[in-house]
Structure formats: structure tokens, C-alpha cells
C-alpha positions in Angstrom: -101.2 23.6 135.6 -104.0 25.1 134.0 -103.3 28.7 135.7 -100.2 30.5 136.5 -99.9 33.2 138.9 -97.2 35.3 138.7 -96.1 37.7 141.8 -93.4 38.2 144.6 -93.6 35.6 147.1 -93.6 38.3 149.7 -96.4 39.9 148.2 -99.7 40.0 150.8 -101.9 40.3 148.0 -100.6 37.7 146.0 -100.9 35.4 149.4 -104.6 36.0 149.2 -104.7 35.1 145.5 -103.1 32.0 146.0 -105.2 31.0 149.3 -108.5 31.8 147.6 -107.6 29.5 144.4 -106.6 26.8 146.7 -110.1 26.8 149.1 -111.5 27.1 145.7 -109.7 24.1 144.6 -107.9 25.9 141.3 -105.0 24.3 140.6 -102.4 27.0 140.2 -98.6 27.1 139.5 -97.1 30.3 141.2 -93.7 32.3 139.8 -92.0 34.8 141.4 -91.0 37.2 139.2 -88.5 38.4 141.0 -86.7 35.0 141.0 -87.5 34.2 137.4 -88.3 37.6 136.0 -91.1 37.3 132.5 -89.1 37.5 129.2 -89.4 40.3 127.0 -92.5 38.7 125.0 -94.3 38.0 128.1 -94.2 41.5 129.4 -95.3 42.5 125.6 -98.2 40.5 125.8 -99.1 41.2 129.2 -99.2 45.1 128.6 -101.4 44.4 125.7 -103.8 42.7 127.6 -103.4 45.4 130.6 -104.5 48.4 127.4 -100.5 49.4 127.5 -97.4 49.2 129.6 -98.8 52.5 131.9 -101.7 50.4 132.8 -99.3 47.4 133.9 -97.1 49.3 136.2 -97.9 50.0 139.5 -96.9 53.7 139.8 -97.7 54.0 143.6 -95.4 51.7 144.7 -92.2 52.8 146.9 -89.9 51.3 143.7 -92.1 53.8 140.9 -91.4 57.1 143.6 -87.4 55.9 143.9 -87.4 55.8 140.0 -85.3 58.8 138.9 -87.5 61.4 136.7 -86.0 60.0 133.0 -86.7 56.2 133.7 -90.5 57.2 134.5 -91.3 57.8 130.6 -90.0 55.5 129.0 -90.5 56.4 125.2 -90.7 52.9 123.5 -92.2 48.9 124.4 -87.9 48.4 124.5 -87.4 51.2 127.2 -90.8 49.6 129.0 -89.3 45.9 128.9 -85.6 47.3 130.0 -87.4 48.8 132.9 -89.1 46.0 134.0 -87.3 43.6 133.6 -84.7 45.6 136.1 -87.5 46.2 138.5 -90.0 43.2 138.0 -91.8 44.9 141.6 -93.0 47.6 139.2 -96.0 45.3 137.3 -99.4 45.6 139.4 -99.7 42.0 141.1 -100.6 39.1 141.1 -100.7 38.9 137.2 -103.1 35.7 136.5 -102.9 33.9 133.5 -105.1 31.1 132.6 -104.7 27.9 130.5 -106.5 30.2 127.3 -103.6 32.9 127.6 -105.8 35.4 129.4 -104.6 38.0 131.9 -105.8 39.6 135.1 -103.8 41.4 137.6 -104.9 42.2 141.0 -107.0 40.0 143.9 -110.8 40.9 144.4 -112.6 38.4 145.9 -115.2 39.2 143.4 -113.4 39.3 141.0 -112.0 36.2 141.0 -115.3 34.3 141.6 -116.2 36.2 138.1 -113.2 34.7 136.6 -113.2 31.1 138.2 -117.0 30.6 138.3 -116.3 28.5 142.0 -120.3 28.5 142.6 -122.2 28.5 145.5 
């Protein structure tokens, strides 16, 4: 598989991901994060494509607001990774990753016919 997507299988928005690649005809794997949470490197890498760990986490989810005050700032990339990995809900999703190592995260229709180039 060429692209990856990685989300809850729960997830609405990661349902219409996966539908549009498939009437699209993308081949896609899918990983629920939950189930087979990213290691500590992925997470790196995915926050430095994001422009930082702030800009990966989804802070208006129900799981950010339950977050007790301290774990809301984390102070370090080891305090970011702890956090997610405990509470892989927190990254924004779907996180897309193509067969070049590039990451999205998030559905647009738009958007994705920018990234996948269906055509007409």
C-alpha cells in the first residue's frame, strides 16, 4: 500500500476519508491508532510535518477539555509523546501518509483531490 491512513475506526471523518479514496480508486491501508497506537518516532515526525506537536493535537475534542490543567502543557517532544501515546484520540484525524513519507491530517474533499490528483 502506497498510502496509509491512520485514525479511529469510529471516527466519521475518517469514514469519509476512506470512502473517497476508495470511489477514487487509491489504494489505502487504514490503522487505528487506538488499536496499534504510532511509536514515539512516528508521532516525532508527524508533529514536524503538522509545524509542532500544538498543531497535531486536536484541542477541541471532549479528551483535550477532560485533560487535567498540567497535562495540557507539556514542556518537551517526551512529555508530547507520553501524552499521546496515552491518549492517541488527541492527534487531529485522519493523519494521511503517502508512499513519499508525506503527511496530511483532516478530510476536505478538496483537499484531497489536491493531494490525489483523481481528475475529472
Amino acid at each position: 500500500m502506497s498510502t496509509v491512513v491512520y485514525g479511529l475506526a469510529n471516527c466519521d471523518t475518517c469514514g469519509k476519508a476512506r470512502r473517497w479514496l476508495e470511489r477514487f480508486g487509491v489504494a489505502h491501508a487504514f490503522v487505528d491508532y487506538r488499536a496499534v497506537p504510532p511509536s514515539p518516532a512516528t508521532l516525532v515526525d508527524w508533529a514536524a510535518q503538522a509545524g509542532g506537536f500544538d498543531a497535531l493535537v486536536n484541542k477541541s475534542s471532549v479528551t483535550w477539555r477532560q485533560l487535567p490543567p498540567n497535562r495540557k502543557a507539556p514542556a518537551s517532544a517526551a512529555e508530547w509523546k507520553l501524552l499521546l501515546r496515552e491518549h492517541p484520540q488527541l492527534v487531529r484525524r485522519p493523519v494521511v501518509v503517502t508512499e513519499d513519507g508525506r503527511m496530511t491530517q483532516g478530510f476536505t474533499d478538496n483537499g484531497f483531490k489536491q493531494r490525489f490528483n483523481p481528475g475529472p
